[in-house]
N, C-alpha and C positions, 0 to 999 in steps of 0.2 A: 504494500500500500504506500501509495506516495505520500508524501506530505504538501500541499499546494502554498498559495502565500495565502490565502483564505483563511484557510483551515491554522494556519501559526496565529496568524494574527488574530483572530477568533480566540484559540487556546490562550493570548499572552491577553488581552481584554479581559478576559472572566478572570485570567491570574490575580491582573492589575486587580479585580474586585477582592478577591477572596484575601489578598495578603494583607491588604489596611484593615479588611475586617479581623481576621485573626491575631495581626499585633493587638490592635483595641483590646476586644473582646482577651484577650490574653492577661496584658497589661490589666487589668480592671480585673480578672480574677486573680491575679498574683497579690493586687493591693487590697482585695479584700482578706484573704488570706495570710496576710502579716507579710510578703515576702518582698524586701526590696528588689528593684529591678535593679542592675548593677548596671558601670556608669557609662559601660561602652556602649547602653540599649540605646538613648539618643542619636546616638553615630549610627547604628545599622537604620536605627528609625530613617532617620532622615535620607539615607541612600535607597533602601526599597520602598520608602513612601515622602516624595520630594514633595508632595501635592498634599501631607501631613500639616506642615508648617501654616496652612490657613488656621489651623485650628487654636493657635497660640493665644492663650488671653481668651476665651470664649468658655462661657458659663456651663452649669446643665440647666440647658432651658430648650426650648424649640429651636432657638437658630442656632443653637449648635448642632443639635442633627439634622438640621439641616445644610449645616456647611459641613457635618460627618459627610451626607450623602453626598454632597458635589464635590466632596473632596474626591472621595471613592472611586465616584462616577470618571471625573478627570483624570484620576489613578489610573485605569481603565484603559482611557485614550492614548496617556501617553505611553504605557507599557505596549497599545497596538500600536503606537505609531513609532516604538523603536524596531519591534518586530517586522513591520511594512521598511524601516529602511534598512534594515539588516539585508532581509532575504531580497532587497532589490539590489542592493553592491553585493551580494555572494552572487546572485546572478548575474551582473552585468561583468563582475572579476573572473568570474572561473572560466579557465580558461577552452573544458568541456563541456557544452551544452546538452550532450546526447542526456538524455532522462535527468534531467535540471530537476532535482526537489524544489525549486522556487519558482519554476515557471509556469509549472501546471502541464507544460505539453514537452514532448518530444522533441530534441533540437533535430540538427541535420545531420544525416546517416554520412559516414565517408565512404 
């Protein structure tokens, strides 16, 4: 089964969703639980969730989850939109086209 650019960038979208929800949701059981987060978590935060940082300074109230959800949401995008330009320079670089996993179709036979 091939993998298309479709089909990555789809998988790295839902990614982009599930991974701000899982730190959250993570983070929030570890502190109800007594458990400090140790001090490198901001660092990883902020590299797999750059679209986190809206969140700074905001309450529990409605517009926080609501800027949860657009965060997410943009988490999302931009995880498919590293994904879309990854697999278009591995395609446009390699130097083999024949059965391109990024291009969806068959290059030309020699």
């Amino acid at each position: 089964m091939a993998v298309t650019r479709k089909t990555a960038v789809l998988c790295s979208f839902v990614a982009g969703i599930i991974v701000p929800c899982a730190i959250e949701f993570g983070g929030r059981y570890l502190d109800s639980v007594g458990v400090h987060r140790p001090m490198w978590w901001s660092t990883v935060f902020t590299y797999i969730w750059p679209t986190g940082l809206w969140l700074i300074g905001t309450s529990e109230d409605l517009r926080s989850y609501i800027a949860f959800t657009i965060s997410v949401v943009f988490n999302g995008l931009l995880y498919a939109l590293i994904a879309l330009l990854v697999g278009y320079f591995v395609s446009s670089f390699s130097k083999s086209r024949k059965n391109d996993l990024w291009s969806g179709a068959p290059g030309p036979h020699p």
